[in-house]
C-alpha positions in Angstrom: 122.4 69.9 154.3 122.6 72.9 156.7 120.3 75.9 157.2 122.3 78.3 154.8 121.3 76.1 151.7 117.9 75.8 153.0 118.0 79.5 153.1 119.3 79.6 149.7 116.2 78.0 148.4 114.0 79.7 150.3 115.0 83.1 148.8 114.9 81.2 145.5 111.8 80.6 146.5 110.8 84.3 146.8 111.9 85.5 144.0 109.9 83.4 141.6 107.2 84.1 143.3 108.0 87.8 142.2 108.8 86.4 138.3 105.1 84.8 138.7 103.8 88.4 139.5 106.0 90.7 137.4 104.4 88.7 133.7 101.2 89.2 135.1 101.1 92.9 135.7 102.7 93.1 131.9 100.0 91.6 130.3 97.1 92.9 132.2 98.7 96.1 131.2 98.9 94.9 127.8 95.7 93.6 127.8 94.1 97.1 129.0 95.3 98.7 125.2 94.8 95.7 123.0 92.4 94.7 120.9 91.7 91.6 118.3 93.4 88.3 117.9 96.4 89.5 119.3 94.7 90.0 122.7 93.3 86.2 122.2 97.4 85.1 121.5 98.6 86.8 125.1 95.9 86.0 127.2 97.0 81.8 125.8 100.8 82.8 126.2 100.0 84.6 130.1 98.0 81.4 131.2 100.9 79.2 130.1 103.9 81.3 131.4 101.4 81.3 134.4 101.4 77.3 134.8 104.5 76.8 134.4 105.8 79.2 136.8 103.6 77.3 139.5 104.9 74.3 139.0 108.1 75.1 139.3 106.9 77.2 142.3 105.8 73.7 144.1 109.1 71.9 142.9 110.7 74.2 144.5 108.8 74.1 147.9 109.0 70.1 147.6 112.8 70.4 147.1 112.9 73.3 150.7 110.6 70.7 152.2 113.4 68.0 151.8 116.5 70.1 152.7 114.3 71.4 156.1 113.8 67.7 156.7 117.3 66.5 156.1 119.1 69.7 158.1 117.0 68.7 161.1 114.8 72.6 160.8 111.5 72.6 162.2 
């Protein structure tokens, strides 16, 4: 592997890191005007999104770890 795919991934890396953030400022938005069971649904659906985006967050890291260590870069 060389450093412009381990570049790659970091940028992939980056920007879910900003599709973590972007749900997040949705729903607290959401949440600021909702009221009921509905607000019970969202805060269920934001907490999953939530996990899920984390662990592909750390799969992601795992797989920049590898190329780094395979290309050589300290």
């Amino acid at each position: 592997m060389n450093k412009k795919s381990v570049a790659k991934e970091c940028i992939n890396v980056i920007l879910l890191l900003i599709n973590i953030k972007i749900p997040s400022i949705v729903y607290d938005y959401y949440f600021k005007y909702s009221e009921g069971s509905y607000l019970q649904i969202a805060v269920i659906v934001e907490y999953s999104l939530t996990c899920i985006a984390w662990m592909i967050l750390i799969l992601y890291i795992i797989k920049v770890l590898n190329l780094k260590n395979k290309a050589g870069i300290d």
